[in-house]
C-alpha positions as CSV (number, residue, x, y, z in Angstrom):
1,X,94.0,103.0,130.8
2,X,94.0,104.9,127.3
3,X,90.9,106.2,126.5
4,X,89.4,105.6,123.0
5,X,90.2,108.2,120.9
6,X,89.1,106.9,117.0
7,X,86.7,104.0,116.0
8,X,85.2,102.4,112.8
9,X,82.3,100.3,112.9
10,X,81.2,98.7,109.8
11,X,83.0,100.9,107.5
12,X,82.5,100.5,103.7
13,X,83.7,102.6,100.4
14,X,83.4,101.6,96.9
15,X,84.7,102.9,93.7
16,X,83.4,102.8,90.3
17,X,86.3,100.1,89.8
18,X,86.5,96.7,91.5
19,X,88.2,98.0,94.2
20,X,86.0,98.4,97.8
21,X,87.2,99.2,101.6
22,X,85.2,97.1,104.0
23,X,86.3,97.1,107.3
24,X,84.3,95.9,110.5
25,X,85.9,97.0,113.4
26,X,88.9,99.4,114.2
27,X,89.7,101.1,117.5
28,X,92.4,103.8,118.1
29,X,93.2,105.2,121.8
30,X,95.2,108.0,123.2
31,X,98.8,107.8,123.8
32,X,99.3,104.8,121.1
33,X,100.9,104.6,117.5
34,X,98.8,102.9,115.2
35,X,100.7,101.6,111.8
36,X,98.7,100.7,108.9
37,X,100.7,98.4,105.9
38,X,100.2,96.7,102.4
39,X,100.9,97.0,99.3
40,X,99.5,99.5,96.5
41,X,96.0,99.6,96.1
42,X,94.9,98.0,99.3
43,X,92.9,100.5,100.8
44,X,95.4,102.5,103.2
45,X,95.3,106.4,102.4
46,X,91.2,105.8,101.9
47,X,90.8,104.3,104.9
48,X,93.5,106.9,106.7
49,X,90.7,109.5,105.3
50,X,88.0,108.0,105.8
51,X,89.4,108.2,109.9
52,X,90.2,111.5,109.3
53,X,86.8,113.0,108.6
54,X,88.6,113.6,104.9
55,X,86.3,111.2,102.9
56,X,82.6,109.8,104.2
57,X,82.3,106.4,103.9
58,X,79.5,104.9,101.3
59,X,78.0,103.2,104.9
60,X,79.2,102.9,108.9
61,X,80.3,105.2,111.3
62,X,83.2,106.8,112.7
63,X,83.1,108.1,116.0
64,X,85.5,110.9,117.8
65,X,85.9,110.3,121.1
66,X,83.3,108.0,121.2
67,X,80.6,110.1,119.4
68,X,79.5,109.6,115.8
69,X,81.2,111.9,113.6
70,X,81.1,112.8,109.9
71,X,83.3,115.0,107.0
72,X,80.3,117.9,108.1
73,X,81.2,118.0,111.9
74,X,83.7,120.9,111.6
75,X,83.9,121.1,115.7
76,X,84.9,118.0,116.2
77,X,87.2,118.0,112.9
78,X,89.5,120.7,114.7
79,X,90.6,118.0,117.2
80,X,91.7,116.2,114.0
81,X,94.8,116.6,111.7
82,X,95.6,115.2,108.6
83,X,99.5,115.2,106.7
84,X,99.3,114.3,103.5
85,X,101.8,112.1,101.4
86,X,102.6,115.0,99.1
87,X,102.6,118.2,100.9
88,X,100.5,121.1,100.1
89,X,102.4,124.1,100.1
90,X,102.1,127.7,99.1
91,X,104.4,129.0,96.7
92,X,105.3,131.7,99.2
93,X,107.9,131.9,102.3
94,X,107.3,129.5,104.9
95,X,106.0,131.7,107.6
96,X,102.9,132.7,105.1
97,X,102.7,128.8,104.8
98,X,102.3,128.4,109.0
99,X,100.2,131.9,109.1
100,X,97.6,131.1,106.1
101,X,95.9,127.7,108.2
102,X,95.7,130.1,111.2
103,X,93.9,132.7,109.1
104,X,91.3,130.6,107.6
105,X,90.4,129.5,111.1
106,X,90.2,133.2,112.0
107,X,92.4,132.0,115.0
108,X,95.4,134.2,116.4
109,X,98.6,134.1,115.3
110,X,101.7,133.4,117.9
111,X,104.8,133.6,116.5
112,X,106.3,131.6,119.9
113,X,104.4,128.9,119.5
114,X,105.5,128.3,115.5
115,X,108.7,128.6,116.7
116,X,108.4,126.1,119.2
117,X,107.1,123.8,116.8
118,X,109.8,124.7,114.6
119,X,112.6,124.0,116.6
120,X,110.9,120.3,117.7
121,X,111.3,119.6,113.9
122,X,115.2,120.9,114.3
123,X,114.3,124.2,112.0
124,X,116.4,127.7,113.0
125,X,113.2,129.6,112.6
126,X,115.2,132.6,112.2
127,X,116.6,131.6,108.2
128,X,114.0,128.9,107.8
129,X,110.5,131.3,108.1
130,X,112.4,133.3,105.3
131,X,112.7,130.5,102.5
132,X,110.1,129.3,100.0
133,X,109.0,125.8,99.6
134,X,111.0,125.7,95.9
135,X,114.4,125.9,98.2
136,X,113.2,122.8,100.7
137,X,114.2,119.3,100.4
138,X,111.6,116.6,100.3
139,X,112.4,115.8,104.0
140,X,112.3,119.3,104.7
141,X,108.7,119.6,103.0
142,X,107.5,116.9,104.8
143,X,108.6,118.3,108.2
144,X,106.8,121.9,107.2
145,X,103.8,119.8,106.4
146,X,103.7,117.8,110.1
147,X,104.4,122.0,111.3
148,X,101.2,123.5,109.7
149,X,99.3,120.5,111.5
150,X,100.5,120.5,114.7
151,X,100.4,124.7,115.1
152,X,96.3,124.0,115.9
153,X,97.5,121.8,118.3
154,X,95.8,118.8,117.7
155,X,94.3,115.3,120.0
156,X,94.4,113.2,116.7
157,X,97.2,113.0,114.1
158,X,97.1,111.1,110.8
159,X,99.9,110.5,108.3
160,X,99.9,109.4,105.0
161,X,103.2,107.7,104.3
162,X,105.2,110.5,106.4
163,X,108.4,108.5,105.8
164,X,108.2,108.2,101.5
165,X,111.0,110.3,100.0
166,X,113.0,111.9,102.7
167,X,116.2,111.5,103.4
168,X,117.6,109.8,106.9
169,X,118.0,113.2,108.8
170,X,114.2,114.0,108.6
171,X,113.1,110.6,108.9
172,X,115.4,110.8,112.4
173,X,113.6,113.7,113.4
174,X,110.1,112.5,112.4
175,X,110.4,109.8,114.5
176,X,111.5,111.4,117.2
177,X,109.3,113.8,117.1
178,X,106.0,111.1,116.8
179,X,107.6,109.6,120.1
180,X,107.2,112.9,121.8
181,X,103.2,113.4,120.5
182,X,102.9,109.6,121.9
183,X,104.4,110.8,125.4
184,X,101.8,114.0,125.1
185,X,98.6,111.5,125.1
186,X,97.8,112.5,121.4
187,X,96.6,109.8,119.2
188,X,98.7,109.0,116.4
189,X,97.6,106.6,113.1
190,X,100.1,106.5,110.2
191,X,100.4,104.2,107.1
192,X,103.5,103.1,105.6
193,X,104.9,101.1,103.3
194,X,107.9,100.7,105.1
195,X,107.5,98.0,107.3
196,X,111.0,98.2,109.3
197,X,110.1,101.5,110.2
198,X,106.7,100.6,111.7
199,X,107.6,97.8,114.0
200,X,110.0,100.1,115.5
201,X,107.5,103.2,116.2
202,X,104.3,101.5,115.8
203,X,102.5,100.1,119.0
204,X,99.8,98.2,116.9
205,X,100.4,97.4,113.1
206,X,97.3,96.1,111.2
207,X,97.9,95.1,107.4
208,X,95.6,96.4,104.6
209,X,95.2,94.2,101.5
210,X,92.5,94.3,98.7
211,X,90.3,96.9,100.9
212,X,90.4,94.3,104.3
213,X,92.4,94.9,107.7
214,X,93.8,92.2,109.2
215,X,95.0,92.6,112.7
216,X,99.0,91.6,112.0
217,X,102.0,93.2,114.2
218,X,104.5,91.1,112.0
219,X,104.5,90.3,108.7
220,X,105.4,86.1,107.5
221,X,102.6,85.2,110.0
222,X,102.3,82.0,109.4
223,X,99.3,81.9,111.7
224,X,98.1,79.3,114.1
225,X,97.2,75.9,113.7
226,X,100.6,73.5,113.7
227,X,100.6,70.3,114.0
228,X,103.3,67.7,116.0
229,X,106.0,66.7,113.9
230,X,108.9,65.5,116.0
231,X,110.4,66.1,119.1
232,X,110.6,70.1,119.2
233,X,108.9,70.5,115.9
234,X,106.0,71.4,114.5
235,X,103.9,71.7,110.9
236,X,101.5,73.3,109.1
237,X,100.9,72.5,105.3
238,X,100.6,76.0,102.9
239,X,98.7,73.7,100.3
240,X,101.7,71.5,98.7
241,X,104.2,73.1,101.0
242,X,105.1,72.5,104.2
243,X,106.4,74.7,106.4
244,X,108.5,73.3,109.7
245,X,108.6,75.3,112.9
246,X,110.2,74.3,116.8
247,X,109.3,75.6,120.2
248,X,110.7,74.5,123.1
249,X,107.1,74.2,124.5
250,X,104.1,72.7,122.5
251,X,101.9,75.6,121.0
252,X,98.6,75.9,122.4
253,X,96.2,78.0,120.1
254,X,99.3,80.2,119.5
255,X,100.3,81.8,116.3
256,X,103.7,81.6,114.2
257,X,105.9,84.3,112.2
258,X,109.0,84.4,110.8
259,X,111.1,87.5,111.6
260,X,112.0,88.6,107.2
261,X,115.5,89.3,108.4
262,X,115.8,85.7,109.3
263,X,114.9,84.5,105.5
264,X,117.5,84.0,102.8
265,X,117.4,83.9,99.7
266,X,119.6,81.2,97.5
267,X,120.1,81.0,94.0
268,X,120.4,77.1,93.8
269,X,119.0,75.3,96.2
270,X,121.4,74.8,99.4
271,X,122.5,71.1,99.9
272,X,124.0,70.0,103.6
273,X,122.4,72.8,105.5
274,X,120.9,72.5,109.2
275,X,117.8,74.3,108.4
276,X,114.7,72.8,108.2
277,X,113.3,74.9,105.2
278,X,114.6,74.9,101.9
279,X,111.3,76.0,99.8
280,X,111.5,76.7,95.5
281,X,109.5,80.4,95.5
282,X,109.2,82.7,92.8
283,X,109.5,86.5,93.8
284,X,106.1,88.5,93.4
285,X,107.8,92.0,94.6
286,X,110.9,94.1,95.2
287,X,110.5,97.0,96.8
288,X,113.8,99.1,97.5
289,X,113.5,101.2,100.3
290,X,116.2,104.0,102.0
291,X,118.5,100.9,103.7
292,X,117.6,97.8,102.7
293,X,115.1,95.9,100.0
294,X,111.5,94.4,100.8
295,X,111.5,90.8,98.3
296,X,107.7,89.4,98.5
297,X,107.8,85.8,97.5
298,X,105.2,83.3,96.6
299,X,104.2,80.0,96.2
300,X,101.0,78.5,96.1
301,X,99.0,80.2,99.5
302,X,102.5,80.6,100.8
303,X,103.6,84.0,100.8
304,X,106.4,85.2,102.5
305,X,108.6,88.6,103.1
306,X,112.7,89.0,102.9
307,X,114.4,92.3,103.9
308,X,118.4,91.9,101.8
309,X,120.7,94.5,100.7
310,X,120.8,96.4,98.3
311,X,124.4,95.0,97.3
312,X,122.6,91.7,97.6
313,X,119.5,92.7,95.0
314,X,122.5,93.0,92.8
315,X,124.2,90.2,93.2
316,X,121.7,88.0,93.4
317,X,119.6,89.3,90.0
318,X,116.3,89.3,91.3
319,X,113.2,90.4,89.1
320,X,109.9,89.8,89.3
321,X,108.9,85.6,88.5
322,X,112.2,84.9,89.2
323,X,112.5,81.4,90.4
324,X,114.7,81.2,94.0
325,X,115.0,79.3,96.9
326,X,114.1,80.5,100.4
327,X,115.7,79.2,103.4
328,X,115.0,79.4,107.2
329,X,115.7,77.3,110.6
330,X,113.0,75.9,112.1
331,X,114.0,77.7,115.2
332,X,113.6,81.2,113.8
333,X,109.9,80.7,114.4
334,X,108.5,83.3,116.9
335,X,105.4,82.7,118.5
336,X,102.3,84.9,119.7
337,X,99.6,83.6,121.6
């Protein structure tokens, strides 16, 4: 069994604007992946900090391997690293950049062990110790960045947003190398805004909106609580909207979602059509990311989430308030207990 590595108990930060973090309860163990998702503004890289001993919270505790901890416990802090959405780099070559952390720890220098790292990240340490950050790709920085971290060795990693701005060959590596930390027991909590890339390297996946964290591995959960409808089916009503789900067994306390890759997007609404759900949305979001494009769509307490291509973006014309119709089969329902 994992051991706990992080927790968060009663955590709450507020800022001078109407924007506050509470969150009651989060536990992080050993071994795991941890993703963390929402949209701009919700609370992710302060809470991310706020686990990482980077920011004090304005009440609650965080506690390190199950003893309290705070931004002042330097000892425990050096179990702890923390990769920042916009690396900070010195303007010198990129072997200063891997000595200097090692200096300010007064710890010793060994040249094997950055190359080791190094290599992991698929760097010839050879040409790359020699360049300066000015010469690096954003991928490239972001992979330097993960380096200086993981040179103190580290039980606890935390990323902001390791995937923003880097092009497919780091974001390979990244993830491969992440896999291998897993494998090595560390404890790994990353936040994200790209959601594809979490349910495929995340173990647990909780969603951060307007400074709450709600315990969600999938996004379009529809939650529990569906009624009987007909043979097979079943609904639940999103205030003037309802929304029809099947199972081939009836759902007992169980909760629905709706794979996004399994929600279209029409232009006029689809006549003589098998699926169940033909709903009039307006889109509240497009989000392009590196392969394909995150639409948010709204209507009334119904929100949902389609993933399309970028070919189809086009195509279709989509801007914000735009006025669409989303379809889905009643079978693409997925269920969680």
């Amino acid at each position: 069994m994992n051991s706990t590595a992080v927790s968060g108990v009663n955590i709450e930060k507020t800022f001078d604007s109407d924007f506050s973090l509470f969150v009651s309860q989060f536990n992080a163990s050993y071994g795991k992946v941890y993703g963390f998702y929402g949209p701009n503004g919700s609370g992710k890289t302060t809470f991310l900090k706020i686990l990482g001993l980077i920011m004090a919270p304005d009440s609650g505790e965080i506690f390190i391997n199950g003893y309290s901890a705070s931004v002042n416990n330097l000892k425990i802090k050096r179990k702890m690293s923390f990769v920042f959405q916009e690396p900070k780099l010195l303007k010198r070559k990129v072997k200063d950049n891997l000595i200097y952390p090692l200096k300010l720890r007064n710890e010793t220098v060994h040249l094997e062990n950055i190359n080791r790292i190094l290599k992991k990240l698929s760097f010839d340490p050879h040409i790359f110790l020699h360049k300066k950050p000015l010469e690096l790709s954003g991928g490239e920085k972001k992979r330097l960045s993960l380096a200086q971290k993981l040179i103190f060795n580290p039980d606890i990693i935390l990323l902001d947003e390791p995937t923003a701005n880097v092009d497919s060959k780091s974001l390979s590596i990244i993830t491969g190398f992440l896999t291998e930390l897993k494998k090595q027991n560390k404890c790994i909590i990353v936040s994200s805004h790209d959601y594809e890339w979490l349910t495929a390297t995340a173990d647990k996946i909780c969603y951060l909106n307007n400074g709450r964290l709600y315990t969600q591995k999938y996004e379009n959960d529809l939650g529990r609580g569906f009624e009987y409808f007909a043979s097979g089916l079943y609904h639940k009503c999103f205030a003037k909207t309802d929304v029809i789900v099947s199972s081939p067994e009836k759902p007992v306390d169980e909760g629905c979602y709706i794979n996004p890759e399994d929600i279209l997007i029409a232009l006029d609404e689809p006549i003589n059509i098998s699926a169940r759900n033909v709903i009039k949305m307006k889109v509240n979001d497009i989000e392009i990311q590196e392969k394909k494009v995150k639409v948010g769509l709204v209507k009334d307490d119904l929100r949902l989430v389609s993933y399309i291509s970028k070919k189809a973006l086009l195509e279709l014309d989509l801007s914000k308030n735009k006025e669409v119709y989303v379809v889905f089969k009643a079978s693409s329902a997925k269920w969680y207990k």
